[in-house]
C-alpha positions as CSV (number, residue, x, y, z in Angstrom):
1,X,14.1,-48.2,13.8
2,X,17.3,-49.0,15.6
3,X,19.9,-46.0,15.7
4,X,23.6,-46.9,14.4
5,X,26.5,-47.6,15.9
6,X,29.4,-45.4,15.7
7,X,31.5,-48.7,14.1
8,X,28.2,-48.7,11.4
9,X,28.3,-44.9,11.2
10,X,32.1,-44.6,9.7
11,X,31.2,-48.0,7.9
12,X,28.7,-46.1,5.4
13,X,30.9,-42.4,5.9
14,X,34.1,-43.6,6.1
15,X,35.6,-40.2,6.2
16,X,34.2,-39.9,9.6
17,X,36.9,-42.1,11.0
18,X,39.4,-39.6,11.2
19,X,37.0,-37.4,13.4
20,X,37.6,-37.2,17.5
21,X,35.4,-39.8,18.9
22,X,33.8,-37.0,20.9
23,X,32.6,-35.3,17.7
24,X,31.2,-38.5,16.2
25,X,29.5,-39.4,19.2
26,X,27.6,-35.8,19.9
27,X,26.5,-36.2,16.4
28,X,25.0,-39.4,16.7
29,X,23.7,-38.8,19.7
30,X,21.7,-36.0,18.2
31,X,20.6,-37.7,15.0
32,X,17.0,-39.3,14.1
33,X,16.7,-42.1,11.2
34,X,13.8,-41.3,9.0
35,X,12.6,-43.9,6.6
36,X,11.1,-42.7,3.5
37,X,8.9,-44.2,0.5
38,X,9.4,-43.5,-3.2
39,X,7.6,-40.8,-3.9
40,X,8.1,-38.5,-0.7
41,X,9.4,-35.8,-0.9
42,X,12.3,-34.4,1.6
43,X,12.0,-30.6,0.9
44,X,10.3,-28.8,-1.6
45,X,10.8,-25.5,-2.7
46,X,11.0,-22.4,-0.3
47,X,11.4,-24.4,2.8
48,X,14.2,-23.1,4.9
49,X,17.6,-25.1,5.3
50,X,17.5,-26.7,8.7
51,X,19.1,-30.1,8.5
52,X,22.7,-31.9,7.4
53,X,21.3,-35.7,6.3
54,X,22.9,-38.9,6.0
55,X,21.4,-41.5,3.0
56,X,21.9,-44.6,4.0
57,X,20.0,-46.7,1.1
58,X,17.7,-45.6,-1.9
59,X,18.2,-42.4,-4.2
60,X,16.8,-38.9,-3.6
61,X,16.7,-36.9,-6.6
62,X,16.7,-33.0,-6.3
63,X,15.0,-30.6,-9.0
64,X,13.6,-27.1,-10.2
65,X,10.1,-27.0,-11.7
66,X,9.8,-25.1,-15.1
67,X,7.5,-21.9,-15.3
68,X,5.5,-25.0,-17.7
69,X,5.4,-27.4,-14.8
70,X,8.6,-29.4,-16.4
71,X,10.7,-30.9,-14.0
72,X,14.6,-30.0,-14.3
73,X,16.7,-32.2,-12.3
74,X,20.0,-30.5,-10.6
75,X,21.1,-33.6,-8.8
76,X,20.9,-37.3,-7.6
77,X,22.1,-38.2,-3.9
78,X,22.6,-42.1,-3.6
79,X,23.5,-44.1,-0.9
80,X,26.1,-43.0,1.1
81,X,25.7,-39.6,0.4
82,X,25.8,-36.6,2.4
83,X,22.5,-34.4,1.7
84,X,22.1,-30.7,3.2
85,X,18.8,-29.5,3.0
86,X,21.3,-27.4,1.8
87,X,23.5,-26.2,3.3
88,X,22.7,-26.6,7.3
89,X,24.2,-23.4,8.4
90,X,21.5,-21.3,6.4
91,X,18.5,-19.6,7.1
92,X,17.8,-19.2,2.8
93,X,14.9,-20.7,1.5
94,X,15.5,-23.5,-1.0
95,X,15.1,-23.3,-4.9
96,X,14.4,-26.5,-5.8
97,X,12.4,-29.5,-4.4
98,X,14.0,-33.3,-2.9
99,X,11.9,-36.5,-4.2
100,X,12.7,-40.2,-2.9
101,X,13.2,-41.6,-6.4
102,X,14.4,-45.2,-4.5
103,X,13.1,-46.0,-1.2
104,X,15.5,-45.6,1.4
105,X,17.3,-44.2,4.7
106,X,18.7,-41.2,5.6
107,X,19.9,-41.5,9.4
């Protein structure tokens, strides 16, 4: 999988063009693109948060199961969405779980 371009990286995160060119490029120099299939899942509950993510295609849907088993869905990320497998400044272990709902790309 071919890594982005700066020009394709403030394409999809346009808010990113009003960075310093230095910042941008550390960042991408230090990202990897993961490809995942529907179904996967991206964290799950009680992992620890460790990563700032990127979606460049598909939907991930985050949730909270029930003490029943029920799923209860907090929030969607769709393309062009920032995801923190939250937030990456913490060492807190997650409450809720990520699924790949539409195949896709985080970078």
């Amino acid at each position: 999988m071919k890594s982005l371009t700066k020009k394709e990286f403030q394409q999809y995160f346009p808010f990113f063009r009003s960075c310093p060119d230095r910042m941008v490029d550390d960042m991408l120099a230090s990202m990897k693109q993961h490809h995942f299939q529907k179904g996967d899942m991206v964290f799950h509950e009680n992992d620890t948060c460790s990563v700032l993510g990127f979606l460049l295609s598909g939907d991930i849907r985050v949730y909270m199961l029930g003490e029943e088993g029920r799923r209860s869905r907090c929030m969607t990320f769709s393309r062009r969405d920032c995801i923190l497998n939250v937030p990456a400044s913490c060492q807190h272990a997650l409450s809720a779980r990520a699924m790949v709902v539409e195949e896709g790309t985080p970078a």
